[in-house]
N, C-alpha and C positions, 0 to 999 in steps of 0.2 A: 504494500500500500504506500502511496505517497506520503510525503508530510506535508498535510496543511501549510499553508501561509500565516503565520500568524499574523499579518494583515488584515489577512481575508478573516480569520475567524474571528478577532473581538466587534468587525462590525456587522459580522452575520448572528451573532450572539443577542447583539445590540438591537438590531432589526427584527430576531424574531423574537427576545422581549417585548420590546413596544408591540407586535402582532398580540403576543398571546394578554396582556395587560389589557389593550385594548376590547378583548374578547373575555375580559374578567378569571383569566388562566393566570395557573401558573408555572413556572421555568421548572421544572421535577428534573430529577435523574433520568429517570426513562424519558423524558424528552430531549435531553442534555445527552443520552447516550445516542438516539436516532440522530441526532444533529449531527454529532462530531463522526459517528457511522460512516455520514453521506458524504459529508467535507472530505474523507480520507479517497473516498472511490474515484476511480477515472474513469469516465464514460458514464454509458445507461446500467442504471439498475432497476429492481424491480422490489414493490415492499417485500415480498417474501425472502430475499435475500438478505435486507437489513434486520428482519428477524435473524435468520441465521447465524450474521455475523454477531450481533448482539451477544445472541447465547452459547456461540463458539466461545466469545469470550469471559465467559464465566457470569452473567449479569443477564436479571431475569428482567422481559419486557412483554407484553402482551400482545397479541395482533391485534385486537382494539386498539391502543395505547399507539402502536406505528404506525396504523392507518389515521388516527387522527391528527396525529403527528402530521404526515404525509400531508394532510390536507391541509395542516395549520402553515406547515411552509410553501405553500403553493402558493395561499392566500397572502401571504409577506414579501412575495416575488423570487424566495428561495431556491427554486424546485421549480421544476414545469414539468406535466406531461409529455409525452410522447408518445403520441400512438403506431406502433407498429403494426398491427394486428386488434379485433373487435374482441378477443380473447383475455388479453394482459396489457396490463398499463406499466408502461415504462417511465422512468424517470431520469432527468439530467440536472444537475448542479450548473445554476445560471447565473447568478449575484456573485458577482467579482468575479467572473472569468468572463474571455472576450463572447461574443457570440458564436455559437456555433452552427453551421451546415451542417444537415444529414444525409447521404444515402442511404434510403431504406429499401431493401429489396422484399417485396410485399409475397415472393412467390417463399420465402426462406425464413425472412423473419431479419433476419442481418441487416446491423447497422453500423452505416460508415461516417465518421464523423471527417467533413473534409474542409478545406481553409481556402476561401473563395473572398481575397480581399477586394473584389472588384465590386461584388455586391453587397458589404458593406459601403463603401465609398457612392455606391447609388442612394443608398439608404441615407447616407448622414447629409447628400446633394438635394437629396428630395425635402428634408425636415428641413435643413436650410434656407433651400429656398421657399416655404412654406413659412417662416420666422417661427420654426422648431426648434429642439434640441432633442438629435437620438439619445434612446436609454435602454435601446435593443432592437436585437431583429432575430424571426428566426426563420429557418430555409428549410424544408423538408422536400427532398426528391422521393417520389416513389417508384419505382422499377422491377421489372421482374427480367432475368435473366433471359439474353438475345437466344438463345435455342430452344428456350419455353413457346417463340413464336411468339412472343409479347403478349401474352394471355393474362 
């Protein structure tokens, strides 16, 4: 697993304090262990996996307790969806990291996380010249493999 940024984690801490306050929550271990969970992962994951990790590491957390979780950092800009499939819902760490493209190949499930600075550079063109300021974008290709016969 990566190491966090300690950057990135006293103001993701910060942010989803003020979420969960706002919502008359409060900051628990087992929310504090999903957080830091997510922070460590690179790429998509998925709730069932942050359970796993959880209680791989010796620390008990409920599936209630990380889906709500899940939800409470969605709602704070933490976390986003990803839908790969109508199946399972996938997750990506958004707040302090740049934006990211995906390649998803919808025949397999596979996804490719790729660096497409040109569509950034439309997007922060576009908010500008609008008297915006970007604060994200996101790209999602969907594909299915060229000898599938594009089915």
């Amino acid at each position: 697993m990566p190491d966090p940024d300690p950057e990135i984690i006293e103001p993701l801490c910060a942010v989803f304090r003020r979420t969960l306050r706002g919502e008359g929550l409060k900051y628990t271990p087992e929310r504090a262990a999903v957080l830091d969970t997510i922070v460590r992962l690179d790429g998509l994951f998925e709730a069932d996996s942050i359970i796993e990790k959880i209680k791989g590491g010796g620390f008990r957390v409920s599936k209630a307790t990380v889906y709500r979780t899940i939800k409470l950092l969605q709602q704070a800009g933490i976390i986003q969806a990803v839908l790969l499939d109508s199946e399972q819902t996938h997750y990506q760490l958004v707040y302090g990291r740049r934006p990211q493209e995906l390649v998803i190949r919808v025949d397999t499930g596979a996804a490719e996380t790729v660096h497409l600075p040109e569509v950034a550079a439309v997007c922060e063109s576009l908010c500008r010249e609008r008297g915006l300021v970007l604060k994200g974008h996101r790209l999602h290709i969907f594909a299915v493999g060229a000898d599938d016969g594009g089915r």
